[in-house]
C-alpha positions in Angstrom: 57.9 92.7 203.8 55.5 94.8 206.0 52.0 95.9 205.9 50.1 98.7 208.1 47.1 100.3 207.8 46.8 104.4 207.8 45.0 106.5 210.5 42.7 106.4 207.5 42.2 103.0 207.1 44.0 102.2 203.9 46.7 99.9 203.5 49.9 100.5 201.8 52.9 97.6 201.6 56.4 98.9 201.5 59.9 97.4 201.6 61.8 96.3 204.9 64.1 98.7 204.9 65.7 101.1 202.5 68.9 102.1 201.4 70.4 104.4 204.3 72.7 105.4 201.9 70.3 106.4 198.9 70.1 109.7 197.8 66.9 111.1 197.0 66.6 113.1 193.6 64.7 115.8 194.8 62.9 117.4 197.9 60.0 115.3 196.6 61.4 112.1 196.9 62.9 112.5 200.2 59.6 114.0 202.1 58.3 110.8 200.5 60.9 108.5 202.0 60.7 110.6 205.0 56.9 110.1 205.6 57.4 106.0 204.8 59.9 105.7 207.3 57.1 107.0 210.4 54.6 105.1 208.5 52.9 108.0 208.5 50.9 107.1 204.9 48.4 109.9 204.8 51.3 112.9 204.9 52.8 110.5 202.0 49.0 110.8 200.1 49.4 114.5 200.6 53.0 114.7 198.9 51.7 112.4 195.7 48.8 115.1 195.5 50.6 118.0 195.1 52.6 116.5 192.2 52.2 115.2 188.8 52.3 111.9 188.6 53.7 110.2 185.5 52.8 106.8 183.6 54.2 105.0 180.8 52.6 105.8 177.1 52.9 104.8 173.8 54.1 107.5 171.5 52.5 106.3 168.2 49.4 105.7 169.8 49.4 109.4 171.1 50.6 110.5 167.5 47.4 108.6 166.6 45.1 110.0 168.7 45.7 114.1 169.2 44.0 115.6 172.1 43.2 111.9 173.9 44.6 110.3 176.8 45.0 106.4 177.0 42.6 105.2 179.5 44.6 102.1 180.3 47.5 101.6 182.8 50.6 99.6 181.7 50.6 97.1 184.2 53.5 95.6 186.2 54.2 92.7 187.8 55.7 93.7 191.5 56.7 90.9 193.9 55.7 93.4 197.1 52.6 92.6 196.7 52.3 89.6 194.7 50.5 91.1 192.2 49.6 93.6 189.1 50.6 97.0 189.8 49.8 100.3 188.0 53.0 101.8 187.7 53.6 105.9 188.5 56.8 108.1 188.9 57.4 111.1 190.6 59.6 113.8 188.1 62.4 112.9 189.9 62.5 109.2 189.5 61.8 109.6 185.7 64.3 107.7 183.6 66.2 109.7 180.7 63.7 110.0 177.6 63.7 107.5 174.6 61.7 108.0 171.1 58.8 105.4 172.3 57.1 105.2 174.8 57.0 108.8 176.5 55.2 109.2 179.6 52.6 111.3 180.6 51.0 113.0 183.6 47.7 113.1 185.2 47.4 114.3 189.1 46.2 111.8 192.2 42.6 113.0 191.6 42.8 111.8 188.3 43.7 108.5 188.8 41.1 108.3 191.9 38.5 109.1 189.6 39.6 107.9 186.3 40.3 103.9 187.6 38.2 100.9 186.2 37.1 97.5 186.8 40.1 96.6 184.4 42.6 98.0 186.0 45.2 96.5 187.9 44.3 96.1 191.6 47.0 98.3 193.3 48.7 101.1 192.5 52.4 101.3 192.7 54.6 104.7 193.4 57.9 104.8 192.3 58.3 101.2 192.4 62.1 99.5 193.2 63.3 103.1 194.5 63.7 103.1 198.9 60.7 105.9 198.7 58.3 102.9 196.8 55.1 102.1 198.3 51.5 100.5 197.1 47.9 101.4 197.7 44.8 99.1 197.0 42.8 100.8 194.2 39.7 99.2 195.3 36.6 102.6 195.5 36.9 102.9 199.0 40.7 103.3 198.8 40.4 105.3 196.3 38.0 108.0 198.0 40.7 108.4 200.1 43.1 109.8 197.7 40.3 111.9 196.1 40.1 113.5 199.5 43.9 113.9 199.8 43.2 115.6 195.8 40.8 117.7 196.9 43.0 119.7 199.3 45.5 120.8 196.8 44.4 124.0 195.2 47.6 123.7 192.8 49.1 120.7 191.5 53.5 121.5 191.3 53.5 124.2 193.3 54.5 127.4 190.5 56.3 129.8 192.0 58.7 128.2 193.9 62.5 126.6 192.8 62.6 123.1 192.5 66.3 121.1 191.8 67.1 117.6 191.0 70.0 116.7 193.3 70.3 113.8 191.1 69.7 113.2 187.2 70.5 117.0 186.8 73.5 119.0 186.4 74.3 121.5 189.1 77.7 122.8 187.7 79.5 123.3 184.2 78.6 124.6 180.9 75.2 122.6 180.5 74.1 123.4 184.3 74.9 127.3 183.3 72.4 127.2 179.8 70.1 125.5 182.3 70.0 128.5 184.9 69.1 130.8 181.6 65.6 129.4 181.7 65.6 129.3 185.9 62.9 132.3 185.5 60.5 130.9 183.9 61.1 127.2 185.9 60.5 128.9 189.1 57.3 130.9 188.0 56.4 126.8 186.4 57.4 125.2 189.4 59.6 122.5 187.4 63.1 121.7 187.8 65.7 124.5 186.2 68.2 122.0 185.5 66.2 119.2 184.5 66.6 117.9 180.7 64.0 115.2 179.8 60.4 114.7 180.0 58.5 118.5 181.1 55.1 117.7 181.5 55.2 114.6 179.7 54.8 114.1 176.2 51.7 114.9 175.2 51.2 118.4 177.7 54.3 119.6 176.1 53.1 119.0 172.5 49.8 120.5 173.4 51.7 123.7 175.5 53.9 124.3 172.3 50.9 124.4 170.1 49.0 126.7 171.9 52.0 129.2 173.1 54.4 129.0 170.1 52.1 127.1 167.5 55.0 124.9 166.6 53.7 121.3 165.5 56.7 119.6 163.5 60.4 119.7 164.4 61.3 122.1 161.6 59.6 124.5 163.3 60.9 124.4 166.5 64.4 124.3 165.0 63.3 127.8 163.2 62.2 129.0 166.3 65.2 127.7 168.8 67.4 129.5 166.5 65.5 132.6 166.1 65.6 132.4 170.0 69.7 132.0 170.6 70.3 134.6 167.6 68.1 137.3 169.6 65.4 137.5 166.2 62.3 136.7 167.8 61.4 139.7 169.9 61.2 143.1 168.4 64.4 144.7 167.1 62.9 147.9 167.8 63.2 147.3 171.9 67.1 146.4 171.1 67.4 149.6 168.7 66.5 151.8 171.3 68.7 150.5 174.0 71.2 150.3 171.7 71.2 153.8 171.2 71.6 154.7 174.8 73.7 152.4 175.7 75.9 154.1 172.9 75.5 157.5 174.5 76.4 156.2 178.3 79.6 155.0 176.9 80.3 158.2 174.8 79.8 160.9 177.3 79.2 158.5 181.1 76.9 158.6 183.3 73.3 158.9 183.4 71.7 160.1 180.2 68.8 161.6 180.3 65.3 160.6 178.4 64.9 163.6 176.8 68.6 163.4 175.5 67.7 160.2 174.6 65.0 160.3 172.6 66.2 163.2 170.4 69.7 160.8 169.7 66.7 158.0 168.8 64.9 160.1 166.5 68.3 161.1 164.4 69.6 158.1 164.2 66.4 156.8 162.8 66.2 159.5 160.5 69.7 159.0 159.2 69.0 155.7 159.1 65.9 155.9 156.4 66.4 154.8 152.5 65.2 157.7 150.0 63.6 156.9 146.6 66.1 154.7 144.7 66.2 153.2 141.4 67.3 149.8 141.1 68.5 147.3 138.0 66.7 143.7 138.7 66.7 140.8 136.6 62.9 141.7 136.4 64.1 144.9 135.1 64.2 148.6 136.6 62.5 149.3 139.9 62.3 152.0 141.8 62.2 151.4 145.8 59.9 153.9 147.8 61.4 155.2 150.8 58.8 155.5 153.9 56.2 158.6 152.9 56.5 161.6 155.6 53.6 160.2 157.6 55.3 156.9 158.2 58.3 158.3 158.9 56.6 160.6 162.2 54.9 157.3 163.1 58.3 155.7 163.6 59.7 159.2 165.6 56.7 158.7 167.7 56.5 155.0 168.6 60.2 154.5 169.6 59.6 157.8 171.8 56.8 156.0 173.5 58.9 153.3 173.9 61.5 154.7 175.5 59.4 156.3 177.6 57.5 153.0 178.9 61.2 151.6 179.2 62.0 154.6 181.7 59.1 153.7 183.3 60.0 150.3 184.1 63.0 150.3 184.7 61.8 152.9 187.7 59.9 150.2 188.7 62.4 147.8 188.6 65.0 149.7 191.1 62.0 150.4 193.1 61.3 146.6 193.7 64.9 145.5 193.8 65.0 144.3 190.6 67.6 147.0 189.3 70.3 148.4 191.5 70.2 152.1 191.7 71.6 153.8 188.7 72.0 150.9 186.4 69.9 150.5 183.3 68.9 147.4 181.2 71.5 147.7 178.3 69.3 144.7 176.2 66.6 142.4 176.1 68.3 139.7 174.1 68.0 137.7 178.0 63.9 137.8 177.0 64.9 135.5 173.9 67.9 134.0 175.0 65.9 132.6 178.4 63.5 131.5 176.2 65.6 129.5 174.3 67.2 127.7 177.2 63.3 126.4 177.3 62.5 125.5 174.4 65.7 123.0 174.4 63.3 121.4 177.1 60.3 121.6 174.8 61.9 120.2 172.2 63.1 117.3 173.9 60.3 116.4 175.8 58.0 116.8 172.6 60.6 114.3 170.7 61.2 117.4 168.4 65.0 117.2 169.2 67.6 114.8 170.4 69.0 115.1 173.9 72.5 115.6 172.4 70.6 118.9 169.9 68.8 119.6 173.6 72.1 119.9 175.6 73.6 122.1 172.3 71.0 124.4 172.3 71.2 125.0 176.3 75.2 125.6 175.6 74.5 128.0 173.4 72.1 129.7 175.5 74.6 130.0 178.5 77.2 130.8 175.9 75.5 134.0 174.1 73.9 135.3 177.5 77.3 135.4 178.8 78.4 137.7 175.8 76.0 140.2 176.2 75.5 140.2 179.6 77.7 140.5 183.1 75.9 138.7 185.9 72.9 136.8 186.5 71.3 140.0 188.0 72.1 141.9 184.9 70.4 139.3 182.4 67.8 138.7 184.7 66.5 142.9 184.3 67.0 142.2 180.8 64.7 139.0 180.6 62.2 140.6 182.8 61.9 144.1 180.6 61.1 142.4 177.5 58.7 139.7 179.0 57.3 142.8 180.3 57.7 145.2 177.0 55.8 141.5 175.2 53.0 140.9 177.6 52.1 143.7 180.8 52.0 146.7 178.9 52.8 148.5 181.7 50.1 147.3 183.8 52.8 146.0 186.9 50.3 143.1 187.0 51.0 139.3 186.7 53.8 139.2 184.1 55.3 141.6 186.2 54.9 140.0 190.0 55.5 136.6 188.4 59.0 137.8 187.1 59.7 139.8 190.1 59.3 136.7 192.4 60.9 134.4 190.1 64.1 137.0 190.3 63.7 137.4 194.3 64.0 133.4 194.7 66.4 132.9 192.3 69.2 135.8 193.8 67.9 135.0 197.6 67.5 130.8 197.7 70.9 129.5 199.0 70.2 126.6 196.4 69.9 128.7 193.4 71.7 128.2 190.3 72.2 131.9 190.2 74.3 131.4 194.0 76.3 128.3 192.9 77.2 129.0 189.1 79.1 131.6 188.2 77.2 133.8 185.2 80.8 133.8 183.1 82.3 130.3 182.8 85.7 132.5 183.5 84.5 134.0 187.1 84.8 130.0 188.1 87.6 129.1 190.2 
């Protein structure tokens, strides 16, 4: 056992030695094993502040208590010290998720500021790992974390890919359903091939309310199969590129918009019921077909929309995003992606089982490779719908944020998309 004081003046008690052999989870863990092994506490304060920080919590007091946040620590005995020890993980030393207790997150401000008299005395980081290490909670100890707090503008750095080299699948069929959802990790910030915990429990609970309104695990099983089935975004976008993608493969090449909206517009009119009668149980009925107006409406909007889709994808192959002459052929990667994530909601909201997690996330890898030939190819397709759903053509932050998600993820040599092949038969 060892103590030493910071440049700051803080204490913090640490193991002997640690395990030369051990292998850190992620880049987190080893920058804080890194920064124990100079000593050098006050760069290991500034890692703990740019990260969530996770504590144990009891799901059916959470379940009691919507929208609240225990105030108490669990405590734990730890023999470093000799004493009571408020317990707190980085993601990567999380253990795999059970039905009770959950954990939750709160960042080193928080507990700087949120400590009381009843609390235990020290608080312990990733206790029994090589990177462990304890810190006196006392006030004047803990102004010091406030002012390592203080200097992070952003807690889990979003925009940037993050991989568990342990606890997480890097190759094979799950690892591949994992990499689905790597856009919307990287614009997060959380691990893309991490299944377990998110955000912690309640953050995820409270994040699927508020994005997909889904409160009981019925509905998230309606809506993780709308998602791998390709129902939840607008079968209008698919219709459309449906129809072109028809007309490259009948004549080749490049077809034109104005070619293709006049093949939209009769295949919609072809398409439309006229007056019908009908024998029913309830008796006879006679079904309306759309009135004349509704009809033009129709012409009109899918012409706008193929004209905002042009547009795009312009955009894209201007920004490297589509190679030159290539077109998105679907959007089915908008739901499909989607789904990969909410396998992770699920899970870490207790809404589904690891084992219906890691289905889900097969499936996803499983249908994306169906309609899709490379990660590049599914990645224009995820990045026109999310853009079709939410920028209306404004190229602004559901734009960038997918763009740089998509540079990382094709440029990183640790990306999913550089180590796993998009088709489990390009392996090998």
């Amino acid at each position: 056992m060892w103590k030493r004081a910071t440049a700051e003046g803080a204490v913090a008690v640490g193991a002997a030695s640690a395990d030369a052999g051990w292998q850190a989870p992620s880049e987190v863990e080893r920058r804080l094993y890194e920064a124990k092994s100079r000593h050098d506490w006050a760069a290991y304060m500034d890692v703990l502040a740019g990260e969530c920080l996770f504590r144990l919590a009891s799901r059916t007091w959470l379940d009691a208590n919507p929208g609240r946040i225990p105030a108490r620590y669990h405590p734990v005995w730890r023999p470093e010290v000799n004493d009571w020890c408020a317990a707190v993980y980085t993601q990567g030393m999380l253990p795999a998720p059970v039905e009770d207790p959950v954990f939750i997150w709160e960042d080193l401000g928080s507990y700087a500021s949120g400590w009381s008299a009843e609390d235990p005395p020290w608080l312990a980081v990733n206790p029994g790992s090589p990177c462990e290490a304890y810190f006196p909670a006392e006030p004047g100890y803990r102004a010091l974390w406030q002012q390592h707090a203080d200097r992070v503008e952003v807690v889990n750095s979003p925009g940037t890919l993050r991989t568990l080299w342990v606890g997480g699948p890097r190759s094979g069929e799950v690892a591949r359903g994992l990499a689905c959802g790597a856009l919307m990790c990287v614009k997060n910030g959380v691990y893309w091939n991490a299944l377990g915990h998110g955000y912690g429990y309640e953050h995820e609970r409270r994040l699927l309310d508020r994005w997909w309104g889904v409160t009981t695990r019925q509905k998230w099983q309606c809506y993780q199969e709308e998602l791998l089935t390709n129902e939840m975004s607008s079968p209008v976008w698919e219709f459309a590129l449906g129809v072109r993608h028809s007309l490259a493969q009948d004549f080749g090449g490049h077809v034109k918009p104005g070619h293709w909206r006049q093949a939209a517009e009769r295949v919609l009119r072809s398409r439309v019921p006229t007056a019908r009668v009908e024998l029913t149980p309830d008796g006879v009925t006679r079904t309306e077909g759309p009135s004349a107006e509704e009809m033009e409406a129709q012409v009109e909007g899918v012409k706008r929309l193929i004209g905002r889709i042009t547009r795009y994808e312009a955009r894209f192959r201007a920004d490297g995003l589509l190679p030159e002459g290539r077109f998105v052929r679907s959007v089915a990667a908008w739901d499909y992606g989607r789904g990969s994530n909410m396998a992770r909601f699920g899970l870490a909201s207790r809404f589904c089982t690891l084992e219906e997690a890691e289905e889900a996330v097969l499936r996803a890898g499983r249908v994306s490779a169906v309609a899709y030939r490379s990660w590049e190819d599914f990645s224009a397709g995820y990045a026109l719908g999310r853009c079709l759903h939410f920028d209306d053509e404004e190229f602004g932050p559901w734009y960038e944020e997918t763009l740089s998600a998509h540079r990382i993820l094709t440029t990183d040599p640790e990306s999913p998309w550089l180590t796993i092949p998009f088709r489990p038969e390009d392996e090998g």
